[in-house]
N, C-alpha and C positions, 0 to 999 in steps of 0.2 A: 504494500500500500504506500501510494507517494506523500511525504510529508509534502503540506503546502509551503511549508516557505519555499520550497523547492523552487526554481523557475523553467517555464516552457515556455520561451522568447518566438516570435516567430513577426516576421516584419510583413508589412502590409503596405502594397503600393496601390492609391486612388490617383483613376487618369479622370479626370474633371475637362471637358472640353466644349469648346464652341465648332457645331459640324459646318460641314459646309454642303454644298449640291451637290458633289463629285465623290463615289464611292471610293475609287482608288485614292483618291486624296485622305477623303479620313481612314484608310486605313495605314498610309503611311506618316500619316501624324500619330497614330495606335502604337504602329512600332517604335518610334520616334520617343513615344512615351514610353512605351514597357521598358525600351535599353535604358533611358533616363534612370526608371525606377530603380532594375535591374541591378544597375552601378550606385547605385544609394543604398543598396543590401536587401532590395523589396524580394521576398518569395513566394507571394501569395500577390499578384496583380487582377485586380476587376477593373473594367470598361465600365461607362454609363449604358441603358435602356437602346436600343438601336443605333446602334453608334456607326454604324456605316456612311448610316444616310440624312437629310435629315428629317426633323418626326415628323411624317407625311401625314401622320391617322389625323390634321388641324383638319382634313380634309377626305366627305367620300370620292374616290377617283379612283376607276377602273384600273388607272395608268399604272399604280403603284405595286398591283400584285408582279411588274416584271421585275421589281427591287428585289424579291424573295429567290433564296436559294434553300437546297436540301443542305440539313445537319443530319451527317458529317456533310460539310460540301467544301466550295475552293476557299472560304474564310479559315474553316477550323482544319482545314490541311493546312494553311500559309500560317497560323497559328500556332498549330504543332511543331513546325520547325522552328519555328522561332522560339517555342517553351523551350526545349530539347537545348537548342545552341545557350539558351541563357540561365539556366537551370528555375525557371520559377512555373509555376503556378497561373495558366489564366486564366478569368471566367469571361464569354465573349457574349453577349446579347446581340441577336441574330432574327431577321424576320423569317421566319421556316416555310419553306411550301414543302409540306409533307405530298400532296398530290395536286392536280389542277380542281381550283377551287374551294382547295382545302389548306389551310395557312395558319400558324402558331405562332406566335411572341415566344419566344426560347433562350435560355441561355444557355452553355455549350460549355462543361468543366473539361478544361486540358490539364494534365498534371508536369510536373517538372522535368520527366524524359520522354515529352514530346505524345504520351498515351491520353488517348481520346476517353474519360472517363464516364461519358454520358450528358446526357440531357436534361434540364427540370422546364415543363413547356407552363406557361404562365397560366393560373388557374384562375384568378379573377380580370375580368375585362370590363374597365369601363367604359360607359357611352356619354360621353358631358359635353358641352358645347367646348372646341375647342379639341374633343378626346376621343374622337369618334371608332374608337379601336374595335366595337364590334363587329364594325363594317368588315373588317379587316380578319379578325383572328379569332376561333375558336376557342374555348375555356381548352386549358392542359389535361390532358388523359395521364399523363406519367405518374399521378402521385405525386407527394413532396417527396424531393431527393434528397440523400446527406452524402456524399462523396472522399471518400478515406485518400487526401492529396497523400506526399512527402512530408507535408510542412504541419496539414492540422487533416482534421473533420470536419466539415466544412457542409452549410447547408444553404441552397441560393434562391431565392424568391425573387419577385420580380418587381418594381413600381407598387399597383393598385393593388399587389398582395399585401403590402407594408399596412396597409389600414385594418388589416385583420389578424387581432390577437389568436385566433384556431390553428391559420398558417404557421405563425412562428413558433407556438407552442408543438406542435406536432415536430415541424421540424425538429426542434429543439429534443424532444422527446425520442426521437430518432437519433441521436448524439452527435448531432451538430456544435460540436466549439467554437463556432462564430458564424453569424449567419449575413449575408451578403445580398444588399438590394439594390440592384442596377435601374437604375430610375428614370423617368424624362418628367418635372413634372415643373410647373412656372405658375407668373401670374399672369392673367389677362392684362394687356398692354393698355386697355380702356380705361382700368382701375388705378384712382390716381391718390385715393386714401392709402397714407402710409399707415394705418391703425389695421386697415382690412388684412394688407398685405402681410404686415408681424404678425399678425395673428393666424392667418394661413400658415408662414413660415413654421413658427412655434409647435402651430397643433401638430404639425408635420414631424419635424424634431418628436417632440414629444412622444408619442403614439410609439414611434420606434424604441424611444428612450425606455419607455415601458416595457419590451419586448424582450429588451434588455436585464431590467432588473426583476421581471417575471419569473424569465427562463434562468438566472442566471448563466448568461452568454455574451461575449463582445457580439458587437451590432455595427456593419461596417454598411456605410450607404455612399452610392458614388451616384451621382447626380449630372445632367448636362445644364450647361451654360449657355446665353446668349439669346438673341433675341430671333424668332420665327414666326413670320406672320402674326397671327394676334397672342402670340405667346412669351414672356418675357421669362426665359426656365431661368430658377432659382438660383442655381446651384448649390453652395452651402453644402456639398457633400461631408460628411462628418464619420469617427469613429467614437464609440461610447464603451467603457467597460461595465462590465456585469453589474452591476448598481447603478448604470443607467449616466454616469458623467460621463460628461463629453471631454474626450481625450485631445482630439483634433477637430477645429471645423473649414472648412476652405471660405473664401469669398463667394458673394454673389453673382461677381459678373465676369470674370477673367478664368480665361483657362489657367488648371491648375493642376501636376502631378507630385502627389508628395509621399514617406512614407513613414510610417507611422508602426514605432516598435508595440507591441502587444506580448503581456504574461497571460496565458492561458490557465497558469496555474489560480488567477484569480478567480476562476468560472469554483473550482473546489473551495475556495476561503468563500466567496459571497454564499455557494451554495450551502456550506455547513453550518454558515452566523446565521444566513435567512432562510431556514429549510420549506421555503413555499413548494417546493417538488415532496414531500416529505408529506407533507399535511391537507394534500390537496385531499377532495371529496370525493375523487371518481365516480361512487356507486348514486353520488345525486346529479351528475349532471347530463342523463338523457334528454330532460325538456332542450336542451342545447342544440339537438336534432329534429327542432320545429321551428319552419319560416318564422312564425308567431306564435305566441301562448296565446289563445284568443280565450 
């Protein structure tokens, strides 16, 4: 049994960026960041939410299913070599055509010699003005994943899964040591209250900060930047350990790749001072499995 003072260090590189129109362009800004990271001692590298392109779902348009490729396909093959040569960790958010007319929000775990460890296809999909993703993508069939890298265990959610504590609790439950939310999400450009805006920010923060000190788990969110049509995305991408502090948070509006050391061994100290895993009710929470209690 490992004493906690013990430490299990493991570094964590967030690429935070502003896309542009041009798929091969952002993915060699991608690489551009991971060697950044790479060279900073990152082992565990995430991308933000469709990082290829940029986030088309502002809009329904036929046009867009030709962005989609198959996972595994040419991103997470150019990806794999590049994990392999640099020894880390990526997690790559990928729009999926599983078949024609059939398309997933995916993210794609590579491990650090280059092996294609799977898929977790995004399970919740929102439809908001400005979000129009159902157009686009079918809820995930995969189940929540947890993927055993080199560096941790590791569980990856996506964006509009972050609002839901079931997600990351299950993951978590699954023995996820740090769970990963590749994000796209902003404010409306129309909205000119800075009081609305903090307050979106926050609840945003927040919600995951919970997730955090729920499960006791680091909580690593990598967010995109910049401005898109009527969308002004956040960024803010942030790390928080198992009690829910914020370790790291980036800017609002500038691209941003940082990396950001993390003790794993802390997920065992918060867990044993706060045994919410311990004391939970299991045997009363069916109602949990109704739309509504009417």
């Amino acid at each position: 049994m490992k004493n906690f003072i013990e430490s299990q260090f493991v570094r964590i590189g967030l690429v935070q960026s502003i896309s542009s129109c041009d798929p091969d362009r952002n993915i060699a800004v991608a690489e551009e960041q991971i060697r950044y990271a790479a060279q900073h001692g990152a082992q565990i590298v995430c991308l933000q939410e469709l990082f290829r392109t940029l986030y088309f779902c502002d809009t329904e348009d036929h046009r867009y299913f030709r962005l989609a490729e198959s996972v595994p396909g040419p991103t997470t093959v150019f990806m794999q070599t590049l994990a392999a040569e640099l020894g880390v960790v990526i997690i790559v958010s990928l729009f999926e055509e599983r078949a024609p007319g059939l398309y997933h929000n995916t993210a794609a775990v590579i491990d650090a010699d280059g092996a294609y460890l799977g898929k977790y296809r995004k399970n919740h999909i929102p439809d908001d003005p400005g979000f129009h993703e159902k157009f686009y993508f079918t809820s995930g069939d995969t189940g929540y994943r947890v993927f055993q890298t080199q560096y941790a265990r590791i569980g990856v959610l996506i964006c509009w899964d972050q609002w839901y504590p079931e997600a990351a609790r299950i993951t978590a439950l699954m023995g996820a040591d740090i769970l990963f939310f590749p994000t796209a999400i902003g404010w409306d450009i129309t909205e000119t209250s800075d009081e609305v805006n903090r307050e979106q920010y926050e609840a945003w923060q927040i919600i995951q900060r919970s997730h955090a000190i729920a499960n006791g788990v680091h909580v690593v969110t990598v967010n995109r930047t910049g401005i898109e049509t009527g969308t002004r995305f956040w960024g803010g991408s942030f790390v928080t350990n198992p009690f829910g502090t914020v370790l790291y948070q980036a800017s609002h509006d500038t691209s941003e790749t940082h990396v950001m050391k993390i003790d794993l061994n802390l997920n065992r100290k918060y867990r044993e001072v706060w045994p919410f895993l311990r004391d939970r009710r299991i045997d009363t929470y069916q109602p949990i499995m109704n739309r509504l209690i009417d």
